[in-house]
N, CA, C and O atoms as a MOPAC input file, in Angstrom:
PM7 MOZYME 1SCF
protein

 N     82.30800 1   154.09800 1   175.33200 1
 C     83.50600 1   153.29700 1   175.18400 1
 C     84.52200 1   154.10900 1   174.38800 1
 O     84.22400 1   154.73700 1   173.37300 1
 N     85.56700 1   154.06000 1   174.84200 1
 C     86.70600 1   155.02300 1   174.07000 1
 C     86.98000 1   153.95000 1   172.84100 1
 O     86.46300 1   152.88500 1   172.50400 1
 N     87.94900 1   154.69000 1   172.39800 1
 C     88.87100 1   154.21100 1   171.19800 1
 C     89.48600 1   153.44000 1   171.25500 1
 O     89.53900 1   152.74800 1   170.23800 1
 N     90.09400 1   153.15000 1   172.08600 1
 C     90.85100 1   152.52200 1   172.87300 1
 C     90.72200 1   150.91900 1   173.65700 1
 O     91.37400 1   149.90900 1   173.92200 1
 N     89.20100 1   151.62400 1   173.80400 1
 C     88.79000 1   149.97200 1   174.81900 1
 C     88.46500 1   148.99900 1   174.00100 1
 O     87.70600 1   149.10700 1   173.03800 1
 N     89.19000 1   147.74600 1   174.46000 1
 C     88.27300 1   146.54900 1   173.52500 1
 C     87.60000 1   146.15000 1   174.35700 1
 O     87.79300 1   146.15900 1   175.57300 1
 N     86.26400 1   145.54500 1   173.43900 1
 C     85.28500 1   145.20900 1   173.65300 1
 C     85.66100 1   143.12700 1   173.11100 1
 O     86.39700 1   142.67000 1   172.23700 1
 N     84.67300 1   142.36800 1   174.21500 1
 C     85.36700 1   140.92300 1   173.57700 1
 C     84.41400 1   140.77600 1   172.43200 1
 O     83.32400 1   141.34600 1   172.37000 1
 N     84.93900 1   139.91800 1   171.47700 1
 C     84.57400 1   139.38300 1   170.09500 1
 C     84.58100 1   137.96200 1   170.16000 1
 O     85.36500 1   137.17700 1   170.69200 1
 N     83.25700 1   137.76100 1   169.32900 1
 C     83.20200 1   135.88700 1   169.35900 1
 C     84.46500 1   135.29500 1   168.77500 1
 O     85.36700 1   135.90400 1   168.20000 1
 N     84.39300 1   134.29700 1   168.96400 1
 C     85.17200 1   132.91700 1   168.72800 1
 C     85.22500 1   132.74700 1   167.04600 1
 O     86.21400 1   132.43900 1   166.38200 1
 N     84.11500 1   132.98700 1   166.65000 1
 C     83.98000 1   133.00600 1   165.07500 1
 C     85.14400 1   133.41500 1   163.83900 1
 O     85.85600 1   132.90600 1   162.97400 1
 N     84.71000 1   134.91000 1   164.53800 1
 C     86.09600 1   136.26800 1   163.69900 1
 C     87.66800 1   135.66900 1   164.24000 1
 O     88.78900 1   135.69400 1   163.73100 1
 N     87.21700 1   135.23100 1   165.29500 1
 C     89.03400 1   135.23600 1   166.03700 1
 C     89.71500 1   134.21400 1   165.36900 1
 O     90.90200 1   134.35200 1   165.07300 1
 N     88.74900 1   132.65800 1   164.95700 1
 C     89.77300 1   131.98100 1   164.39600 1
 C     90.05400 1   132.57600 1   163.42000 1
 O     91.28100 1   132.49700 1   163.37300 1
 N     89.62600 1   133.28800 1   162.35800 1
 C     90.07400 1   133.78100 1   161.33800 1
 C     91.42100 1   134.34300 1   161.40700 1
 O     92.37900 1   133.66800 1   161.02900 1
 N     91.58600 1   135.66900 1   161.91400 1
 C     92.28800 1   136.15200 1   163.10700 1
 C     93.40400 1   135.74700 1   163.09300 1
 O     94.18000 1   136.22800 1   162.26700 1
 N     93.80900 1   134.81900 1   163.92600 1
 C     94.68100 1   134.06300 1   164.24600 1
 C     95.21400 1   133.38600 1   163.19300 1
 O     96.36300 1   133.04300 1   163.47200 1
 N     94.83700 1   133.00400 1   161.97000 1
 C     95.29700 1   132.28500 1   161.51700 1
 C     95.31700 1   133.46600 1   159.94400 1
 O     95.01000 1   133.16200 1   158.79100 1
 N     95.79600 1   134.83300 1   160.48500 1
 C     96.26300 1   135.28900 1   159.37300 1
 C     97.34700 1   135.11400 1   158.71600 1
 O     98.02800 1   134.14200 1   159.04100 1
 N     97.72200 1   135.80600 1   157.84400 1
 C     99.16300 1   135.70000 1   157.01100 1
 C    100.06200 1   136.38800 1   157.85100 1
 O     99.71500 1   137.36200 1   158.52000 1
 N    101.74100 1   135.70300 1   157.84200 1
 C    102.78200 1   136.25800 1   158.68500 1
 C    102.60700 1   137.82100 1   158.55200 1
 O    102.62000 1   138.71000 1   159.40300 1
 N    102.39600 1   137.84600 1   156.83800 1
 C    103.15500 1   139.26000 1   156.77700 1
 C    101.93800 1   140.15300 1   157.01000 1
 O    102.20500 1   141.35500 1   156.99000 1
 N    100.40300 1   139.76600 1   157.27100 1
 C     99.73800 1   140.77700 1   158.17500 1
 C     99.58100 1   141.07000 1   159.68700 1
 O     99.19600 1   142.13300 1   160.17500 1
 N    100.04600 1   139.63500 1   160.52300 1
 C     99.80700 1   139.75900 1   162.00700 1
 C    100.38000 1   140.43800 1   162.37300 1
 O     99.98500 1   140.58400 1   163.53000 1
 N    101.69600 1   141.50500 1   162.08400 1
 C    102.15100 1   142.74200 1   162.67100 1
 C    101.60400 1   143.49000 1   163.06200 1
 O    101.69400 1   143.93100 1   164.20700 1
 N    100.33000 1   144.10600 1   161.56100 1
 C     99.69400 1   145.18200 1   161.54100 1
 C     98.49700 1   145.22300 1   161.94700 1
 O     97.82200 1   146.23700 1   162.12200 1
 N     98.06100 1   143.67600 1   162.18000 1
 C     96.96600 1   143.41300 1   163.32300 1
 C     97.12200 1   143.63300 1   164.23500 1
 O     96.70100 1   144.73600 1   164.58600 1
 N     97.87200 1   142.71100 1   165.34500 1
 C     99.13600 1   143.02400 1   166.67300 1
 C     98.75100 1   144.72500 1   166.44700 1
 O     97.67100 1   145.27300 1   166.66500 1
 N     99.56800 1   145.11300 1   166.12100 1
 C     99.50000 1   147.01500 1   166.38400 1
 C     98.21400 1   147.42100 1   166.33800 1
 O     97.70500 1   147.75100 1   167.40800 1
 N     97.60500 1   147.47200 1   165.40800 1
 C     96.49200 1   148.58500 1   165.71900 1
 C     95.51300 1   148.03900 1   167.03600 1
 O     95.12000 1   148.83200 1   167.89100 1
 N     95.07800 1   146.13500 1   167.08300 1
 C     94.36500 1   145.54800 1   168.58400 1
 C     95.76400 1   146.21000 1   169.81600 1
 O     95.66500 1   145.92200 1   171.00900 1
 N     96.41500 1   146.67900 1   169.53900 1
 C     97.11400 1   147.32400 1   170.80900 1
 C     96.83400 1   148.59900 1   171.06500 1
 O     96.21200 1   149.03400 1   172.03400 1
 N     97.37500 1   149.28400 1   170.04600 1
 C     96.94300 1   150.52100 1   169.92500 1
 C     95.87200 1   151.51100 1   169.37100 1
 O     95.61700 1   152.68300 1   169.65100 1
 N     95.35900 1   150.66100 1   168.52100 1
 C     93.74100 1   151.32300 1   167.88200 1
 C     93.99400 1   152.14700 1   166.97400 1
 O     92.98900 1   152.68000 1   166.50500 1
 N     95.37700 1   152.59000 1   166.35800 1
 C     95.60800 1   153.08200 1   165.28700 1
 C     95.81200 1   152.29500 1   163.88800 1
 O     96.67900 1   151.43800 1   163.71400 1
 N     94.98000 1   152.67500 1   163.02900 1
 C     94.87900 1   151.58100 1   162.24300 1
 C     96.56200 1   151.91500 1   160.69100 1
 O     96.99100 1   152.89200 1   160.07700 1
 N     96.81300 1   150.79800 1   160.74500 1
 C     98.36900 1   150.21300 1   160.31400 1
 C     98.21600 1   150.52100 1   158.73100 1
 O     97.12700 1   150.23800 1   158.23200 1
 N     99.30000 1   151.12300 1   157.83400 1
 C     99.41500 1   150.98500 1   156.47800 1
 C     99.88300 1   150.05600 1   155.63600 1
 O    100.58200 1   150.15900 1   154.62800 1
 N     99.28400 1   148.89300 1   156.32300 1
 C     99.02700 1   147.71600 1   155.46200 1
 C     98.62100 1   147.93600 1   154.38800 1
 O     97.71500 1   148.74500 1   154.19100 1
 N     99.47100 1   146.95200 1   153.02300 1
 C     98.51200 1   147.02500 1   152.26300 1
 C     98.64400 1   145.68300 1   151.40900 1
 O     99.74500 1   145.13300 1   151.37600 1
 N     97.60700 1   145.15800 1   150.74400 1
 C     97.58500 1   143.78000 1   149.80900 1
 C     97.00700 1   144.32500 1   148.27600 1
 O     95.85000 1   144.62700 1   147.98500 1
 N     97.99200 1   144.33500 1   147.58000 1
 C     97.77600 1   144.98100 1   145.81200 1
 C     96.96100 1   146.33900 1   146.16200 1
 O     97.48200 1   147.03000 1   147.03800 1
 N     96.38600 1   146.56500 1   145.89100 1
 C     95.55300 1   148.14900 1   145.64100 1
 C     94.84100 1   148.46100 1   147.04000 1
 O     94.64500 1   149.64300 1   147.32400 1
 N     94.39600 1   147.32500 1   148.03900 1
 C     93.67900 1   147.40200 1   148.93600 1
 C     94.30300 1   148.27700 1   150.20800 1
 O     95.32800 1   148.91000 1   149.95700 1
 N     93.96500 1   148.32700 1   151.04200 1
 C     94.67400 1   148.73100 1   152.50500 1
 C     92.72700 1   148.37700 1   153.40300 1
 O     91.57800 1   148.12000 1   153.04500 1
 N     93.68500 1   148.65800 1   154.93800 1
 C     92.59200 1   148.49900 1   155.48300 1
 C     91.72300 1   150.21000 1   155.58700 1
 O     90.55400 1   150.59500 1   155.60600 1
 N     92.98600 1   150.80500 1   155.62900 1
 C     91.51400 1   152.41400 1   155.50300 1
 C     90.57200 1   151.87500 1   154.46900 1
 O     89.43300 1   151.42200 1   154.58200 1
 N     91.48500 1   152.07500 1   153.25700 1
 C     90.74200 1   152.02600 1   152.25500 1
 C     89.13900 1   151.25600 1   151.73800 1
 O     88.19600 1   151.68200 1   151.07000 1
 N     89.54100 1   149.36100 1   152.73200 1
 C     88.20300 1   149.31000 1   152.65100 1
 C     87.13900 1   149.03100 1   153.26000 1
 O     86.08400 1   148.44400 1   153.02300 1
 N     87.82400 1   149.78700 1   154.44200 1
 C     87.00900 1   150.68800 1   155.97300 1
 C     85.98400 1   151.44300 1   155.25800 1
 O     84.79600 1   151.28500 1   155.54000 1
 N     86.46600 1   152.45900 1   154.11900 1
 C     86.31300 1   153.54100 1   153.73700 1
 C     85.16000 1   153.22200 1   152.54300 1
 O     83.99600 1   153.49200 1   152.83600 1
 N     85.45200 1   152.63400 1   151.15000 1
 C     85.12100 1   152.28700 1   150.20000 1
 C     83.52300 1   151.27700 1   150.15700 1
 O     82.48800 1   151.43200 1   149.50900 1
 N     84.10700 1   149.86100 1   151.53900 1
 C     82.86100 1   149.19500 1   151.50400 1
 C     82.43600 1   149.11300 1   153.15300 1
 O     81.49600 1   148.33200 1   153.29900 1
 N     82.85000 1   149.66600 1   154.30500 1
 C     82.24400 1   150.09100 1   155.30300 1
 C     82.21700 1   148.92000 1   155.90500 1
 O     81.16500 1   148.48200 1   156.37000 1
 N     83.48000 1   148.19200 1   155.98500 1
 C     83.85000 1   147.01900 1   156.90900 1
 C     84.49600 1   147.74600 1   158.01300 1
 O     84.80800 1   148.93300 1   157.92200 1
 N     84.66700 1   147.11700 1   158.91700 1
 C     85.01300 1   147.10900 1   160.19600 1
 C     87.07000 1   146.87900 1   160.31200 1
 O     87.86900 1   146.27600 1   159.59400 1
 N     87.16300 1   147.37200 1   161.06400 1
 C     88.96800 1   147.15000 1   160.91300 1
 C     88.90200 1   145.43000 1   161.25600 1
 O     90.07500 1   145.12300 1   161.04100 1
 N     88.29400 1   144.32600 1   161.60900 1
 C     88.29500 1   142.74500 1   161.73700 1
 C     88.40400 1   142.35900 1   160.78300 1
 O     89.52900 1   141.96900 1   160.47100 1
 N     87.15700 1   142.24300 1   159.67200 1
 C     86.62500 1   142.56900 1   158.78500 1
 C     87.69300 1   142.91000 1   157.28900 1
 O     87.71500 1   142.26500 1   156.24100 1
 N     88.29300 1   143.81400 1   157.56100 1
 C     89.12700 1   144.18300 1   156.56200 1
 C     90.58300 1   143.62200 1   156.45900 1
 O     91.42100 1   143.81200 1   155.57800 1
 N     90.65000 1   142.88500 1   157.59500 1
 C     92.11100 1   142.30500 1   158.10000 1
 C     91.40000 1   141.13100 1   157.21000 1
 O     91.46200 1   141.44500 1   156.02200 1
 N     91.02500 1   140.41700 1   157.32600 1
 C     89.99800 1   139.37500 1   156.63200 1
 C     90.17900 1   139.38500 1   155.15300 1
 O     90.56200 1   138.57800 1   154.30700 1
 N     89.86300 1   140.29800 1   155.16900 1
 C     89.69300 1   140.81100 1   153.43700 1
 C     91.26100 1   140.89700 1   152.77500 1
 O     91.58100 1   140.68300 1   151.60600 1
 N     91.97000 1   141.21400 1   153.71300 1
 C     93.51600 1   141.46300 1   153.09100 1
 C     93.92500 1   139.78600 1   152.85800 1
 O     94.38200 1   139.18600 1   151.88500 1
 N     93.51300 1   139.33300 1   154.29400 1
 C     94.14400 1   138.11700 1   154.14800 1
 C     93.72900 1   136.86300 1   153.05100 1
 O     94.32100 1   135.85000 1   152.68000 1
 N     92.79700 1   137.28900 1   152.82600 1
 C     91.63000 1   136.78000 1   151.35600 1
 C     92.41800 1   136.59200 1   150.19300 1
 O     92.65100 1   135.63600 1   149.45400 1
 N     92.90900 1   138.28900 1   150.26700 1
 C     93.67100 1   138.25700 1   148.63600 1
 C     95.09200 1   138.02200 1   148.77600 1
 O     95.79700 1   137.95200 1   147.76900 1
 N     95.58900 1   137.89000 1   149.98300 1
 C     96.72100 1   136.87000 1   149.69100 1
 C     96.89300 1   135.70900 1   149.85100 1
 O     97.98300 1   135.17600 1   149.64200 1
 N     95.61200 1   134.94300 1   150.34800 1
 C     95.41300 1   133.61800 1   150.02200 1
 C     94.69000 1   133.20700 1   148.81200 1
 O     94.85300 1   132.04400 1   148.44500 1
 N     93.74000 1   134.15000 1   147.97700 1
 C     93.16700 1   133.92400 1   146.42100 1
 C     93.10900 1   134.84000 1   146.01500 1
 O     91.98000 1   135.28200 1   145.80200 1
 N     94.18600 1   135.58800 1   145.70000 1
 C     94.03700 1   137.06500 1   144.82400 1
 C     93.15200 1   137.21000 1   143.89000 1
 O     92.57500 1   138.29300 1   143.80100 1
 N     92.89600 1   136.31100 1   143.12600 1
 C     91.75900 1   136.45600 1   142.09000 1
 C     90.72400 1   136.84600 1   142.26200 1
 O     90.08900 1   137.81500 1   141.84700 1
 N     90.40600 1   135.48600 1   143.37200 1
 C     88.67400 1   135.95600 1   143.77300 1
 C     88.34300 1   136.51100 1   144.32900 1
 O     87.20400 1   136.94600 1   144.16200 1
 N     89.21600 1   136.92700 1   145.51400 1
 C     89.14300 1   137.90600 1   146.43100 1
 C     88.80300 1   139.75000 1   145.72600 1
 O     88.09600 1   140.72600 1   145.97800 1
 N     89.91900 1   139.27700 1   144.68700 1
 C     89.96600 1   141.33300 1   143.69700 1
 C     88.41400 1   140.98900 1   143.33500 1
 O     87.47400 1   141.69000 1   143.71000 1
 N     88.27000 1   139.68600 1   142.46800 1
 C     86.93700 1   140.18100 1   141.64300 1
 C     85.83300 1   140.11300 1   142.37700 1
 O     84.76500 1   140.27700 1   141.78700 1
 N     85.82900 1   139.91700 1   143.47800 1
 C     84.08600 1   139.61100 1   144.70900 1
 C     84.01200 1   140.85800 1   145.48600 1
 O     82.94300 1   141.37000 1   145.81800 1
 N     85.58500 1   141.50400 1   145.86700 1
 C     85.84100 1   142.87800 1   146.29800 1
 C     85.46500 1   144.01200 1   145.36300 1
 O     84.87000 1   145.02600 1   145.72600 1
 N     85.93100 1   143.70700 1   143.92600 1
 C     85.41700 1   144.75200 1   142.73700 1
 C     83.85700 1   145.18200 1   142.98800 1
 O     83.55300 1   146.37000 1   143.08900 1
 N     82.99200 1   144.24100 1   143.07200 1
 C     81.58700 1   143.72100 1   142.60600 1
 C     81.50800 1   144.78200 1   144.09000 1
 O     81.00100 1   145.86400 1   143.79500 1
 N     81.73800 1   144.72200 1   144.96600 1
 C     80.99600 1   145.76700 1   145.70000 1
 C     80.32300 1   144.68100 1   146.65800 1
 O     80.75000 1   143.56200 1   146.94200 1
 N     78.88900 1   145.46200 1   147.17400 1
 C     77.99200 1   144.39300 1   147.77500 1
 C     76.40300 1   145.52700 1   147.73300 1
 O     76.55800 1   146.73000 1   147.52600 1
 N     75.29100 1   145.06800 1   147.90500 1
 C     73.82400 1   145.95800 1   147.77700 1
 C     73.87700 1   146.52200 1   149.32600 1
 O     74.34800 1   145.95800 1   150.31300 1
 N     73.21400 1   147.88100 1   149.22100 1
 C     72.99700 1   148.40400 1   150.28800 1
 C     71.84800 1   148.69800 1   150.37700 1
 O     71.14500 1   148.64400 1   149.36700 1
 N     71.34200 1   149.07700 1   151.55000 1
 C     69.70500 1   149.38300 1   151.75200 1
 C     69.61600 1   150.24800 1   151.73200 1
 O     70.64000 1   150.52000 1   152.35900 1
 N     69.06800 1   151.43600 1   151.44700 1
 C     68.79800 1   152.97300 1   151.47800 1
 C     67.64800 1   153.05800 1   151.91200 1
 O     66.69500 1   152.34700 1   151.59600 1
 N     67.67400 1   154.11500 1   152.82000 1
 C     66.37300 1   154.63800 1   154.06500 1
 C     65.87600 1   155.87300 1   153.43100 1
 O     66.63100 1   156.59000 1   152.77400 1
 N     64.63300 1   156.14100 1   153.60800 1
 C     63.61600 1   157.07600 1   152.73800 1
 C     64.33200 1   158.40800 1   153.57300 1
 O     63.95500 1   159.55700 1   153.34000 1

């Protein structure tokens, strides 16, 4: 599958999705068009960044933006905290 191709996604992620913040559905819109991912950003976050940092998915991180501009608080401090990973021998 290229870069390019979408693949369909449940019903689950999408309402989320859809019912992001004005000022992120641009940079959603663009990159589900084009697959280049947008320099969005919400306080310190962006979506490279926590593509990069905690190994979410570009859905995923649209999610996460839209988090902390609907509860900045809890969103920074549950994002701070990280999450456990499994490590393979």
């Amino acid at each position: 599958m290229s870069s390019t191709t979408r693949r369909p996604i449940s019903k689950q992620p999408l309402r989320g999705l859809v019912d992001l913040q004005s000022e992120l559905m641009p940079a959603f819109e663009s990159w589900w068009s084009t697959g280049e991912l947008p320099d969005v950003e919400v306080g310190e976050y962006s979506v490279s960044r926590l593509m990069k940092e905690l190994a979410m998915n570009p859905m995923a991180a649209f999610l996460a933006l839209d988090w902390l501009v609907q509860e900045p608080d809890e969103a920074k401090q549950t994002l701070a905290k990280g999450y456990d990973r499994i490590v393979g021998p």
